[in-house]
N, CA, C and O atoms as a printed pandas DataFrame, in Angstrom:
     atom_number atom_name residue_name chain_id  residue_number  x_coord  y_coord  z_coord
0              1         N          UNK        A               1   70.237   44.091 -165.060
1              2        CA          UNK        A               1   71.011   44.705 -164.016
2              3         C          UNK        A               1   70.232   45.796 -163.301
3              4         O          UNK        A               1   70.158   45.967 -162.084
4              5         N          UNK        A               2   69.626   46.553 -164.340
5              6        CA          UNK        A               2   68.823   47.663 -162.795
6              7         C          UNK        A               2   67.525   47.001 -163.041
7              8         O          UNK        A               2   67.177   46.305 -163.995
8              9         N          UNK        A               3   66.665   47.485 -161.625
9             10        CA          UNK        A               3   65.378   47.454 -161.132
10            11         C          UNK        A               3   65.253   46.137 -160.263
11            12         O          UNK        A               3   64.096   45.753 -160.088
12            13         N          UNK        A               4   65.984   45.593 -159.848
13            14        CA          UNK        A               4   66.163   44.871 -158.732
14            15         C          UNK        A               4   66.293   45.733 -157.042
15            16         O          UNK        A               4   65.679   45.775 -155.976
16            17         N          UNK        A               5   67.523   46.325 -157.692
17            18        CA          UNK        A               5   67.982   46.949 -156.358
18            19         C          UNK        A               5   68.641   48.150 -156.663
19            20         O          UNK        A               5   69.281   48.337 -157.698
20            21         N          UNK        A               6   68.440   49.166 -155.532
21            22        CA          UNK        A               6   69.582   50.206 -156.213
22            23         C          UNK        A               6   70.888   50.096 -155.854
23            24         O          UNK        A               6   71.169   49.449 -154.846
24            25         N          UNK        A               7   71.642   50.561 -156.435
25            26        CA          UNK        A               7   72.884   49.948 -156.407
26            27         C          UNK        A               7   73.967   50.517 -155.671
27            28         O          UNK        A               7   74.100   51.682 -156.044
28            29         N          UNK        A               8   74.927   50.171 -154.659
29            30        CA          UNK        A               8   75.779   51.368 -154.164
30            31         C          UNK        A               8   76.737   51.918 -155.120
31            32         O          UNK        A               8   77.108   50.921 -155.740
32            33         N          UNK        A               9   77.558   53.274 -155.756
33            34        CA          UNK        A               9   78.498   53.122 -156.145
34            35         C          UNK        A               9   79.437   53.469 -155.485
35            36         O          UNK        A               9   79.196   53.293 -154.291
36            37         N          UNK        A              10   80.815   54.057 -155.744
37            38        CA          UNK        A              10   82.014   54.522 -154.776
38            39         C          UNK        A              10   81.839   55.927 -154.922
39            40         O          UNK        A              10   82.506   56.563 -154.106
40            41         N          UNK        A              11   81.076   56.692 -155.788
41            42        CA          UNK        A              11   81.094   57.686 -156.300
42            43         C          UNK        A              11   80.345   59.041 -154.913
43            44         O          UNK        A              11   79.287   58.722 -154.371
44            45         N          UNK        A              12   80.835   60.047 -154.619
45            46        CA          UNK        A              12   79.973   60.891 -153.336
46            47         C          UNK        A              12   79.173   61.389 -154.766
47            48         O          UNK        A              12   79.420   61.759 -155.913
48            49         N          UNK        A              13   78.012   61.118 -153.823
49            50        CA          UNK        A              13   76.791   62.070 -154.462
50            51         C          UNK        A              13   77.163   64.338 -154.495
51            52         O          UNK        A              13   77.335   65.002 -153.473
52            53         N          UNK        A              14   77.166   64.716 -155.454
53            54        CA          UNK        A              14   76.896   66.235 -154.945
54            55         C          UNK        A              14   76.055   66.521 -156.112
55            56         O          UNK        A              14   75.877   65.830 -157.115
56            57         N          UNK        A              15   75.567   67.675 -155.796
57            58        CA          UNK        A              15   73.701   67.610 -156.670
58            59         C          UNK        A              15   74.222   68.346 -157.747
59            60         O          UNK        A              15   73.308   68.486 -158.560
60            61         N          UNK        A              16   75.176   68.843 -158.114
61            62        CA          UNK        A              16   75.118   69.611 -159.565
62            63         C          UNK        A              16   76.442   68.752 -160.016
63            64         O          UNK        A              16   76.832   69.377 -161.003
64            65         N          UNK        A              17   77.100   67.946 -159.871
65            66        CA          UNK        A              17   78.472   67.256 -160.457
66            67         C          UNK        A              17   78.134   66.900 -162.076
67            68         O          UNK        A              17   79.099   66.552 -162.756
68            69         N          UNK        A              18   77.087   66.955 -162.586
69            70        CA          UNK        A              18   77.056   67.070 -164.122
70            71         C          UNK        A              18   76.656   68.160 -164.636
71            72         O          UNK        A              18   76.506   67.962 -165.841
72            73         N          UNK        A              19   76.446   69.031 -164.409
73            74        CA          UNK        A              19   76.756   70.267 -164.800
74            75         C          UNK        A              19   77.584   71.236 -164.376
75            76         O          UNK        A              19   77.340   72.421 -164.605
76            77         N          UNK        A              20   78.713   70.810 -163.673
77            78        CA          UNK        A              20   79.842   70.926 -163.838
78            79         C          UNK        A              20   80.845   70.638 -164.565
79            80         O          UNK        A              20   82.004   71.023 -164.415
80            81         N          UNK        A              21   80.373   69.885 -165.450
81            82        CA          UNK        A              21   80.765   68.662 -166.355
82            83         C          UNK        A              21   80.335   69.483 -167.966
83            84         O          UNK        A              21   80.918   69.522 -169.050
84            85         N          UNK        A              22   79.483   69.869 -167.635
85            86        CA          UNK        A              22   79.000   70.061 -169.039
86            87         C          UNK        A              22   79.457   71.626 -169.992
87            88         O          UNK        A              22   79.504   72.852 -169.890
88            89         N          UNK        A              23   79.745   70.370 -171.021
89            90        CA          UNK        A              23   80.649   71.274 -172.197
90            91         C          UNK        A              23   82.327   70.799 -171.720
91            92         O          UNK        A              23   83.186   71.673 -171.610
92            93         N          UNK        A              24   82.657   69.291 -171.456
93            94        CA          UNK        A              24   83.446   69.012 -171.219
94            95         C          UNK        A              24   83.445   67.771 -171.682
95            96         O          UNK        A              24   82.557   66.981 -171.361
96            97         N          UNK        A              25   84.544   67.414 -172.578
97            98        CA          UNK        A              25   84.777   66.180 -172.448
98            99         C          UNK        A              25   85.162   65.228 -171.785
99           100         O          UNK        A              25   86.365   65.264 -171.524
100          101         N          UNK        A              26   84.434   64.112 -171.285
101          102        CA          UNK        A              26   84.586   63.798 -169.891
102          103         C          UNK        A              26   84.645   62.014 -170.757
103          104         O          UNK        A              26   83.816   61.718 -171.617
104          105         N          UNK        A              27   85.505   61.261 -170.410
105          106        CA          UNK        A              27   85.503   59.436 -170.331
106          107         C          UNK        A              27   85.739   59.107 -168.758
107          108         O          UNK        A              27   86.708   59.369 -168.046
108          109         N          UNK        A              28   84.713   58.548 -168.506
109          110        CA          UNK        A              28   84.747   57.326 -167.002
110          111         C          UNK        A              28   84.846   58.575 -165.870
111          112         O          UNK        A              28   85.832   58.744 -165.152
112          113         N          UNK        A              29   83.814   59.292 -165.854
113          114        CA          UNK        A              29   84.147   60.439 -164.770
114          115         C          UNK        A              29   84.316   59.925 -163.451
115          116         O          UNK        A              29   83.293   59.282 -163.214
116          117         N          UNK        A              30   84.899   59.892 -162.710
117          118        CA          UNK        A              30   85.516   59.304 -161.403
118          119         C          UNK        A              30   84.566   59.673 -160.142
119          120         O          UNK        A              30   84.699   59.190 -159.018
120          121         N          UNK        A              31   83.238   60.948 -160.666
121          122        CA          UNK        A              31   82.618   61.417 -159.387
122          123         C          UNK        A              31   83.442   62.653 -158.652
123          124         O          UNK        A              31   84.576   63.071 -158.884
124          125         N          UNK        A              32   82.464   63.080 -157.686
125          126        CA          UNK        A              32   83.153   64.150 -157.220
126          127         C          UNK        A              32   84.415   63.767 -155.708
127          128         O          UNK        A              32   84.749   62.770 -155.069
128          129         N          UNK        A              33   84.738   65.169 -155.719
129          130        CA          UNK        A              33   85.883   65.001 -154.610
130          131         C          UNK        A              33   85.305   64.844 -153.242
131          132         O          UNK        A              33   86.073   64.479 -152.352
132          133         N          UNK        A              34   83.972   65.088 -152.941
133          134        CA          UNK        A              34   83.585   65.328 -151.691
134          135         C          UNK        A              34   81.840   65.269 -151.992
135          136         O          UNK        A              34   81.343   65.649 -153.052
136          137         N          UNK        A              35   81.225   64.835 -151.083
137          138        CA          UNK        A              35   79.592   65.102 -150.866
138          139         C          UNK        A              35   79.541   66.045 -151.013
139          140         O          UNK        A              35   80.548   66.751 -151.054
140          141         N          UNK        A              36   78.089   66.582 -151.192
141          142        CA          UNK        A              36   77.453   67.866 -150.944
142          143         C          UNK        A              36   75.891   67.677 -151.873
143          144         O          UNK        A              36   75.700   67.715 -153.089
144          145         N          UNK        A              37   74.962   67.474 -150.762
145          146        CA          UNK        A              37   73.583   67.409 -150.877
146          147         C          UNK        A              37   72.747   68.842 -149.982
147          148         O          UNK        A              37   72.404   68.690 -148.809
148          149         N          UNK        A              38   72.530   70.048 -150.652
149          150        CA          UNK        A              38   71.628   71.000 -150.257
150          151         C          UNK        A              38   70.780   70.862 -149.700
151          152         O          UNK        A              38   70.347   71.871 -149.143
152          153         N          UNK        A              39   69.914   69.363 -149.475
153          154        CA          UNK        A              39   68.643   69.116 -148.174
154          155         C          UNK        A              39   69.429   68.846 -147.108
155          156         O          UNK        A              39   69.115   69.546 -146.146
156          157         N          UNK        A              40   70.333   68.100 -146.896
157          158        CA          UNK        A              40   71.341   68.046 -145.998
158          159         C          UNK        A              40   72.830   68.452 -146.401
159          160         O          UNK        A              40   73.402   67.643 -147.131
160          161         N          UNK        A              41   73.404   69.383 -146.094
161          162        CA          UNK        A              41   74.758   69.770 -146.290
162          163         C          UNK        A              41   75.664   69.291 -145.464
163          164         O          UNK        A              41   76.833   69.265 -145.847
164          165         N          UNK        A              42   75.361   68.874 -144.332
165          166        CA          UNK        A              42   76.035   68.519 -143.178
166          167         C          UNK        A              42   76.092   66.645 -143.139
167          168         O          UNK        A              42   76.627   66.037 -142.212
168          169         N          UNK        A              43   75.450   65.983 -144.295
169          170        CA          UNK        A              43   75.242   64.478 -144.203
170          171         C          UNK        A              43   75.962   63.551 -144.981
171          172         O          UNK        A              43   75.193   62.690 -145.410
172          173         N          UNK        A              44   76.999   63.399 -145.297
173          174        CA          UNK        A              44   77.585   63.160 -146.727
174          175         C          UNK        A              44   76.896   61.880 -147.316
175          176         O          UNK        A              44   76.464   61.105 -146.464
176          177         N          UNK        A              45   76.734   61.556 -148.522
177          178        CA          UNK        A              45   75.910   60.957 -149.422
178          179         C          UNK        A              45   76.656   60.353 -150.610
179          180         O          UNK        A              45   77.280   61.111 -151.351
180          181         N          UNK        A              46   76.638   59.398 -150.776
181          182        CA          UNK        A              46   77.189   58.779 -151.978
182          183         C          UNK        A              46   75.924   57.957 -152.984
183          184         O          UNK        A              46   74.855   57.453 -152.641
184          185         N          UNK        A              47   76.450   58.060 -154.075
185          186        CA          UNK        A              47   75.992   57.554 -155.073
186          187         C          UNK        A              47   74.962   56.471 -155.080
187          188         O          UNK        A              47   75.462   55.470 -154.567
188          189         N          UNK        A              48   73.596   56.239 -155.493
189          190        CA          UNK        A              48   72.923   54.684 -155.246
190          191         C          UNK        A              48   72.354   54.753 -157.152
191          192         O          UNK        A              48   71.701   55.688 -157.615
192          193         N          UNK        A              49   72.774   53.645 -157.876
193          194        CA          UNK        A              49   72.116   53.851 -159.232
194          195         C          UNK        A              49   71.413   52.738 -159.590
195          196         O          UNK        A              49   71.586   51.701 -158.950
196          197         N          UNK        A              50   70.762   52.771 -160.369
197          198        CA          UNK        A              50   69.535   51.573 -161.427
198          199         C          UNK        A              50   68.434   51.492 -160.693
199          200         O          UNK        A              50   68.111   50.392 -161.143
200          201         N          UNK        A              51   67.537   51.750 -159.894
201          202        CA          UNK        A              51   66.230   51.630 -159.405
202          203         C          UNK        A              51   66.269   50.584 -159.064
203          204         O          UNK        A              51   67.098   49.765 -159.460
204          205         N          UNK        A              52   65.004   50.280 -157.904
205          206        CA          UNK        A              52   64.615   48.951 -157.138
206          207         C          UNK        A              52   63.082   48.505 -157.644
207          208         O          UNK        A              52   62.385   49.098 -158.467
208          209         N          UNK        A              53   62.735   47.162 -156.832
209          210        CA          UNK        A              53   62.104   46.757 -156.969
210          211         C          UNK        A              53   60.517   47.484 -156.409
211          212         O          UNK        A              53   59.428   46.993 -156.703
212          213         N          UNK        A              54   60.661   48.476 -155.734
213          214        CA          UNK        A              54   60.355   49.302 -154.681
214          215         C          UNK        A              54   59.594   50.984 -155.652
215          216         O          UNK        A              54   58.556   51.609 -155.436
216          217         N          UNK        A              55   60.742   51.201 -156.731
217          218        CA          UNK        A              55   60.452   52.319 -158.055
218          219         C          UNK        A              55   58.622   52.703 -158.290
219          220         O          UNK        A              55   57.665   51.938 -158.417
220          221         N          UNK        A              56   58.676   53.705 -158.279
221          222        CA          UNK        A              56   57.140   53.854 -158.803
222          223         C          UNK        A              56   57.554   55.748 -159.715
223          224         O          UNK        A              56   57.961   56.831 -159.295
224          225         N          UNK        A              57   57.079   55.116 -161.267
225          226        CA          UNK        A              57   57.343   55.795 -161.694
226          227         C          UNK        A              57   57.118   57.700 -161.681
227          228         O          UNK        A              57   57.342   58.565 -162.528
228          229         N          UNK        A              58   56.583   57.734 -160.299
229          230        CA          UNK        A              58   55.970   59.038 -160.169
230          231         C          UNK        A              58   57.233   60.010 -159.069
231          232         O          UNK        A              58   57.170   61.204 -158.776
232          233         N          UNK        A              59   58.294   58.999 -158.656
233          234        CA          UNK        A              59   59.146   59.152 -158.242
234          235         C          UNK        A              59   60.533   58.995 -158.964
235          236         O          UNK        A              59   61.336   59.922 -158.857
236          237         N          UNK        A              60   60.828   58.003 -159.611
237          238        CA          UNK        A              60   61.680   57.296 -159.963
238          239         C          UNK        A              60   62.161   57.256 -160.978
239          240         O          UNK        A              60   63.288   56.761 -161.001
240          241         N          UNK        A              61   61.597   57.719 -162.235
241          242        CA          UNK        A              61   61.366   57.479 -163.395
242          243         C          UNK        A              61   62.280   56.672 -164.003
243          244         O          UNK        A              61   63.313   56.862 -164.645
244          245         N          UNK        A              62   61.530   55.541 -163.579
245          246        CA          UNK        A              62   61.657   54.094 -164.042
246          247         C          UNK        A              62   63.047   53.311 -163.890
247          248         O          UNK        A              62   63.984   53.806 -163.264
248          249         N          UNK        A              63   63.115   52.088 -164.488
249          250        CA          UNK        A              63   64.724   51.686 -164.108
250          251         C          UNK        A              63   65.740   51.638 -165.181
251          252         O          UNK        A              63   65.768   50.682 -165.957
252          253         N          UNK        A              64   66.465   52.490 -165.254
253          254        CA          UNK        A              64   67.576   52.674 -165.802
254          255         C          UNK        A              64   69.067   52.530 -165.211
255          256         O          UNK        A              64   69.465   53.058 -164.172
256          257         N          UNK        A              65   69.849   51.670 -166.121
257          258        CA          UNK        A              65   71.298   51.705 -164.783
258          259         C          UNK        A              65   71.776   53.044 -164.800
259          260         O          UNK        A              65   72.857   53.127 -164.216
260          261         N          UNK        A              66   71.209   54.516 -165.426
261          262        CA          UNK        A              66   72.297   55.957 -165.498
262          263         C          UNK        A              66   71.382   56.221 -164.583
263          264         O          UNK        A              66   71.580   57.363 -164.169
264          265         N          UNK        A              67   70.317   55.638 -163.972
265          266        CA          UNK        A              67   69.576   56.848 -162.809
266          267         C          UNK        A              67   69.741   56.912 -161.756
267          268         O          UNK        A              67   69.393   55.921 -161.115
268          269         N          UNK        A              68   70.380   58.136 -160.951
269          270        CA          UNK        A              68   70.938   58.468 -159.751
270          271         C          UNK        A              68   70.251   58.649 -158.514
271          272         O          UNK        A              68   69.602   59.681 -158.682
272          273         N          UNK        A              69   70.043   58.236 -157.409
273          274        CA          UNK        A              69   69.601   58.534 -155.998
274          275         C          UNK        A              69   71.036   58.655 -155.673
275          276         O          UNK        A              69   72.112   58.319 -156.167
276          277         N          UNK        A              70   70.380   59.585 -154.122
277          278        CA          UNK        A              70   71.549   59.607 -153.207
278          279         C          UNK        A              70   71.297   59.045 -151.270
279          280         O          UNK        A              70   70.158   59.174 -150.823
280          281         N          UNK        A              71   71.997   58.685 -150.674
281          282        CA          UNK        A              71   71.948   58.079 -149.286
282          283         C          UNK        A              71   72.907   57.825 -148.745
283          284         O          UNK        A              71   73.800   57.223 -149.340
284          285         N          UNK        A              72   73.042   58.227 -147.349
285          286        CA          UNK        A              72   74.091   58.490 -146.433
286          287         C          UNK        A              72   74.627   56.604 -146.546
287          288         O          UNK        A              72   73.865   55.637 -146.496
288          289         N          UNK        A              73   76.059   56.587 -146.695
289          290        CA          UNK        A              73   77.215   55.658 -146.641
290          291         C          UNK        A              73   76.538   54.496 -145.202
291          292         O          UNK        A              73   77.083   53.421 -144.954
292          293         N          UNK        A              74   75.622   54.882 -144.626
293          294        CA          UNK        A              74   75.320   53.720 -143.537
294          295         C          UNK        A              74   74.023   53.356 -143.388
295          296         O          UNK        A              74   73.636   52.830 -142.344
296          297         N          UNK        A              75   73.198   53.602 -144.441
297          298        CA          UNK        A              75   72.071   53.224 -144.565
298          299         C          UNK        A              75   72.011   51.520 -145.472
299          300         O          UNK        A              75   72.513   51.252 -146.563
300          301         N          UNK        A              76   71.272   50.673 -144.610
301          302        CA          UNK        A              76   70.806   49.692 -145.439
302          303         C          UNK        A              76   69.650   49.402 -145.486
303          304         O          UNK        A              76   68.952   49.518 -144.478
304          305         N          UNK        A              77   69.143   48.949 -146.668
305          306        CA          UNK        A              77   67.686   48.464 -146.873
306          307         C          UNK        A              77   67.425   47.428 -147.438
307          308         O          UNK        A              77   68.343   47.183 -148.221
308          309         N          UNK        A              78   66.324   46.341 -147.483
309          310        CA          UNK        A              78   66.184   45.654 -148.019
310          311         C          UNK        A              78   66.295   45.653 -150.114
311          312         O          UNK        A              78   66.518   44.772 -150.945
312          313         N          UNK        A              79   65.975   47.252 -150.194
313          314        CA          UNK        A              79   66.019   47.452 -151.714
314          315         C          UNK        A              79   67.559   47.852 -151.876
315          316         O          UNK        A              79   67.914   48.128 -153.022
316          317         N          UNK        A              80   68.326   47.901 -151.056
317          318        CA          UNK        A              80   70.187   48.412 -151.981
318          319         C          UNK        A              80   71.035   47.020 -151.667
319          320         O          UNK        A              80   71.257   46.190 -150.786
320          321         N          UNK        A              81   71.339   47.374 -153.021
321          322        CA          UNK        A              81   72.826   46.394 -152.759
322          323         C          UNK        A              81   74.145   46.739 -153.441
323          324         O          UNK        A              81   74.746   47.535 -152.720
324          325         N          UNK        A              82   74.740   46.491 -154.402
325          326        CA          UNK        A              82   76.234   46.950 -154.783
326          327         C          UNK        A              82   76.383   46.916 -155.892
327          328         O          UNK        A              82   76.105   45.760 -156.210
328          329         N          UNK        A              83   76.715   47.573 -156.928
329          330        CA          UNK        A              83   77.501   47.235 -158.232
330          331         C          UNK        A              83   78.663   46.646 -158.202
331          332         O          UNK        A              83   79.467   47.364 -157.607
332          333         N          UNK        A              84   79.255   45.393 -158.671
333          334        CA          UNK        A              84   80.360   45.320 -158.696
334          335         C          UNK        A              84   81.016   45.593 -160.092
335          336         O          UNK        A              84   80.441   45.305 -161.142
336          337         N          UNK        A              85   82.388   46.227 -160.029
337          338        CA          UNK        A              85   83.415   47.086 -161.225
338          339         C          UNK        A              85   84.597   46.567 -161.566
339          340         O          UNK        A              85   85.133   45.851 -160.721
340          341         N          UNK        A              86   85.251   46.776 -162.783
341          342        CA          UNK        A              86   86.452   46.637 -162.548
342          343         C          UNK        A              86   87.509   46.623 -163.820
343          344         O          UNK        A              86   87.258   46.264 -164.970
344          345         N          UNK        A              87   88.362   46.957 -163.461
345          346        CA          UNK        A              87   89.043   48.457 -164.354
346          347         C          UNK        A              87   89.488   47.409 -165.644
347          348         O          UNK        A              87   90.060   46.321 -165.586
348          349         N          UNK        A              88   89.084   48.039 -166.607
349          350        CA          UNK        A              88   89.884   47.259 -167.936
350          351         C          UNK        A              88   91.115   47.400 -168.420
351          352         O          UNK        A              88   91.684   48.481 -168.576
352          353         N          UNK        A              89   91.663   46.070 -168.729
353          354        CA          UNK        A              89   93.458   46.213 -168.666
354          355         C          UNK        A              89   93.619   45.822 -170.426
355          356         O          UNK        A              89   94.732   45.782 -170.951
């Protein structure tokens, strides 16, 4: 599943949302309420996870499905595509 592509999730990217987290018990954290990326504050950004085919470990460090990038909701590239989810009953 990762290092194909990175993956979209539903989740807004904001740069400290796990350490906000921490020292909390947290199951299936839902992500934050709103973007917020400090190189751009003004760009909102959601979630991209598992690395692409594209990864070089001097950037990337390596492919894992927990590893997080972030990119504005209207960007496409040949390296993203989608996770698909779905809720257990």
């Amino acid at each position: 599943m990762a290092g194909n592509v990175w993956e979209w999730c539903s989740d807004w990217y904001h740069h400290d949302y796990y350490q906000q987290l921490e020292g909390k018990l947290t199951v299936n954290p839902q992500g934050p309420d709103k973007s917020y990326d400090p190189q751009e504050p003004y760009n909102a950004k959601r979630s991209l996870r598992g690395g692409s085919f594209l990864c070089n470990d001097s950037y990337c460090s390596g492919y894992r499905v927990a590893r997080r990038m972030k990119s504005s909701p209207d960007t496409g590239l040949e390296h993203t595509g989608f996770r698909c989810v779905r809720d257990r009953k």
